[in-house]
N, C-alpha and C positions, 0 to 999 in steps of 0.2 A: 624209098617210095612213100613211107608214111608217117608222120609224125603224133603218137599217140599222146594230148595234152590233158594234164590230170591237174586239177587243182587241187589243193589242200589244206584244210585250215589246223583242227586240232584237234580232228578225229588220231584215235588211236590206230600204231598199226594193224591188230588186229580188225579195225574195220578195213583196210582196205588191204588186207594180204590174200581174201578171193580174188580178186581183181587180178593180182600178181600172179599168183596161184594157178587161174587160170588163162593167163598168158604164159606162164611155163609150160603150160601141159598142149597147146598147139603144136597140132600135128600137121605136117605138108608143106611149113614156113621157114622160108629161108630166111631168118631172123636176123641178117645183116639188113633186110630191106625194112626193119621196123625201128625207129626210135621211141622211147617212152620219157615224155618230160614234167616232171613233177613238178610244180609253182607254190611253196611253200607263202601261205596266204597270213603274213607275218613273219619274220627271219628269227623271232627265237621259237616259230613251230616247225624247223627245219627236222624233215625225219633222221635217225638216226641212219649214218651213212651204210651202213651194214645190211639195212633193208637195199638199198638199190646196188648192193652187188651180189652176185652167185646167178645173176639172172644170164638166159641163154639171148638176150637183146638186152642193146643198150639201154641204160636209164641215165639220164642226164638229170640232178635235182638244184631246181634255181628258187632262189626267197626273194620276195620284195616287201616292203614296208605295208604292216594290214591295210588293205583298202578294200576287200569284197570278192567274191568269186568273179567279178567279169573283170575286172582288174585282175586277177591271179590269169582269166583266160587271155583277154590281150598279149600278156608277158610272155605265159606260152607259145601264141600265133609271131609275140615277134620274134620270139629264140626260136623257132623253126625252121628248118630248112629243106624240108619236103617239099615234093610238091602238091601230098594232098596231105589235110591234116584230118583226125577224128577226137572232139570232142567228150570225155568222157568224166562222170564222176568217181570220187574216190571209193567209194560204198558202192560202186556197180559193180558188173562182173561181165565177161563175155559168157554167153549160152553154152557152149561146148568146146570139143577141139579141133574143130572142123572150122571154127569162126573166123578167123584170119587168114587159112587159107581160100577161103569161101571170097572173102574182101580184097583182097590182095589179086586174087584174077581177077575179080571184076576192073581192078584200078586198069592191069593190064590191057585191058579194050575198053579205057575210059576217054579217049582222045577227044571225044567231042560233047565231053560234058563239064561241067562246073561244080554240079553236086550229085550225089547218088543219096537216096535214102533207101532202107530194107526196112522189112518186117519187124517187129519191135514187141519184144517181152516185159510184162510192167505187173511187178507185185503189187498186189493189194492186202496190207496187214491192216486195214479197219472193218475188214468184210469176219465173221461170223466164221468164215472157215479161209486159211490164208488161200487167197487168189492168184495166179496167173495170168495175165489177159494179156492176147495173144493181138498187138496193131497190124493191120494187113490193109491200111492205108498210110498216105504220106499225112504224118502230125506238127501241124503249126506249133505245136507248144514246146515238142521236147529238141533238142539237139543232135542228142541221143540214138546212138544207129545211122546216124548221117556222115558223108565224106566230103568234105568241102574242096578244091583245088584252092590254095593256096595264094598263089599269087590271083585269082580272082576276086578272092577277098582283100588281097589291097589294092589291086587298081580300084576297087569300088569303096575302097573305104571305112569296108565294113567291118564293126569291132563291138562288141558285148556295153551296154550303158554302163557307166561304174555308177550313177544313180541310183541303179533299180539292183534289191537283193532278190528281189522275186517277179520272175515271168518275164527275167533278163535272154531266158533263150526264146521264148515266144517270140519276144519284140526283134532278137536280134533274126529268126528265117523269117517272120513278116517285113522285114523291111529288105534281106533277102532279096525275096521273090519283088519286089517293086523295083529291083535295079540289075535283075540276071532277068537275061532271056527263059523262060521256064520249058521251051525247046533243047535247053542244055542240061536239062533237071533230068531225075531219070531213075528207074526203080533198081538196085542190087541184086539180080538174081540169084539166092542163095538157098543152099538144101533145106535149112531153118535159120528162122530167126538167130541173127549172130550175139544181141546182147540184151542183158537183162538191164532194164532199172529198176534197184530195188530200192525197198520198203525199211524204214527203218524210223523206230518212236522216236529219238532223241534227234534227228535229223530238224535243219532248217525250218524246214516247212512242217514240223509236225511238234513243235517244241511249242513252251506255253506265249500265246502272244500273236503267235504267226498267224491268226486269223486276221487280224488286224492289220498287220502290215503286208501279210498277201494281199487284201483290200485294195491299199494304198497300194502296192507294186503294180496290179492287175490295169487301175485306173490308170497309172501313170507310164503304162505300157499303153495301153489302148490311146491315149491322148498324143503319143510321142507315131506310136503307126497310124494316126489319122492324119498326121501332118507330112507326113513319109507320102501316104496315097493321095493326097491332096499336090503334091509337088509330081507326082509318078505315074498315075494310076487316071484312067478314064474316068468319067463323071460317073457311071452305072456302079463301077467296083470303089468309087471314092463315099458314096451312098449307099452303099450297102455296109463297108468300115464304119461311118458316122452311126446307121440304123444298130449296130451292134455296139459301139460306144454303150448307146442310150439305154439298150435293153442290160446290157451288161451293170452296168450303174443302178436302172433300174431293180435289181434282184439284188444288188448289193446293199442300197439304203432304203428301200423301202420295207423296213420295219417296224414294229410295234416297241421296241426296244434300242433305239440306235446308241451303239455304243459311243460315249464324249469324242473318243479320242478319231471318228468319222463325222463328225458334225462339221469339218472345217473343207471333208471332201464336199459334202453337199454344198456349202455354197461357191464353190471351186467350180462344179459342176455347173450349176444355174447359170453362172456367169460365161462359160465355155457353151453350154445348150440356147443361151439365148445368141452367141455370134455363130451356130452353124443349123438352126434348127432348120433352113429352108430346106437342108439335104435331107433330113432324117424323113424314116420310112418312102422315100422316093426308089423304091424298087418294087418288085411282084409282088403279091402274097401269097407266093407258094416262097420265095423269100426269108421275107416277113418271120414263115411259118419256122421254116429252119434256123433262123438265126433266135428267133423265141423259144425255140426247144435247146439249142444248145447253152443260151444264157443262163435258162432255169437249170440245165444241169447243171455246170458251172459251178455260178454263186448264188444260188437259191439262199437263201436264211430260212433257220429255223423257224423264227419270226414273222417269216414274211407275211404282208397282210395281201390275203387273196382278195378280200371282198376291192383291195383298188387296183384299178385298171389302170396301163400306166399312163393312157391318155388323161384322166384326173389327177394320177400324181405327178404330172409335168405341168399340167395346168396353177395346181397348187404352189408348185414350186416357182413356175413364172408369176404367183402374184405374191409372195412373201417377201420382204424385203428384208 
């Protein structure tokens, strides 16, 4: 019934034998109905075969030539032959041992949906005292806790950018939701949150660098689902994409310090803001107001210079050349 796809580059096993770990310890699962397929992200970071046997479900582990996590997930979504699949990392963990049983009925009364997402556990190890936050809404950004149907993802097409190493699953449920009926979408009613994403220093996105090219990934996300809602999406929901473009970009270059290696996003941007600016802020301002708060959380800079406003620093930007 489910095909669990793990990517993996060259993490140790011990990073991901929670994961493993606690998929052994699932209680109420009849574990013929779970596959687990390992995507070795490079063929000489193939794990050792010893890890993917003693398990109470199968592990199937396939390598392909490095190319990036959304490349290790495609490989996965095509060796699959479920009918729903669940994306997961190899450093995560499922919440308990109720988790699989909890997902697995809901598949069973899933006939008229496409995706299901659940409540969603997310460490925070840069907080002061390690964090738990507990999502108890549907999040554009993670994958994470969601069930996909399978063959819905290939009649539509829909496959992870191998361009983007960061904010490849944002892009990939936002373009998602522009080509699924969101009638078919639907919440997992489960006792708790079924899985953790955790927190981890030497990870991807927390390694030295990653500010920099989360940047780049963030913008080259948002640029790639503006052209997705521009093709999909009503004028009201294609302007408000654009208005959060802007503000998002906004928060990311408007600094007192802009780092070299973003100088080449800004005038990438200029050039993209002057062919759509007729749409930008063309919605409420109760809008407005949410999509400005979520961008300063976001990509705030330390940097950032408060005294401008970003209507003078779009201004500014259309007169430089």
């Amino acid at each position: 019934m489910l095909d669990i796809i793990i990517p993996h580059y060259t993490e140790s096993w011990q990073v991901g034998k929670k994961m493993f770990s606690m998929l052994d310890l699932q209680r109420g699962v009849d574990f013929a109905l779970i596959r687990v397929i390992v995507v070795n992200d490079g063929e000489e970071n193939a794990l050792d075969q010893s890890c993917c046997e003693g398990h109470p479900y199968r592990v199937d582990q396939i390598s392909i030539p490095h190319a990036g996590v959304s490349a290790a997930r495609n490989a996965g979504l095509r060796a699959s032959r479920a009918p729903w699949v669940m994306f997961c990392d190899f450093d995560d963990m499922f919440a308990h041992a109720y988790a699989l049983r909890d997902i697995l009925n809901a598949l069973k009364e899933a006939d008229g949906y496409d995706m299901l997402w659940s409540d969603l556990y997310i460490e925070n190890g840069k907080s002061e005292k390690w964090e738990l936050i507990k999502k108890t809404k549907e999040d554009a950004v993670f994958t994470h806790g969601k069930l996909f149907r399978r063959q819905c993802l290939l009649d539509n097409d829909l496959w992870f950018n191998t361009e983007l190493a960061f904010n490849e699953d944002s892009e990939f449920n936002a373009i998602f939701h522009t080509k699924v009926d969101f009638r078919r979408t639907g919440k997992l009613i489960t006792d708790a949150p079924p899985y953790v994403w955790c927190w981890r220093k030497d990870s991807t996105t927390n390694r030295d660098g990653a500010n920099v090219a989360a940047a780049w990934g963030h913008y080259k996300r948002n640029v790639s689902v503006c052209k997705a809602f521009a093709e999909r999406m009503p004028l009201e929901r294609y302007c408000a994409m654009v208005t959060r473009m802007v503000y998002d970009t906004y928060y990311t270059l408007n600094g007192k310090n802009l780092q070299p290696e973003l100088e080449s996003m800004k005038q990438d941007f200029r050039l993209w803001y002057a062919q759509h600016k007729q749409y930008f802020g063309r919605v409420s301002k109760e809008a407005i107001a949410i999509i400005d708060a979520v961008s300063r959380s976001e990509c705030i800079r330390q940097d950032h210079d408060q005294s401008k406003p970003i209507s003078l620093w779009l201004a500014e930007l259309e007169a430089a050349k």
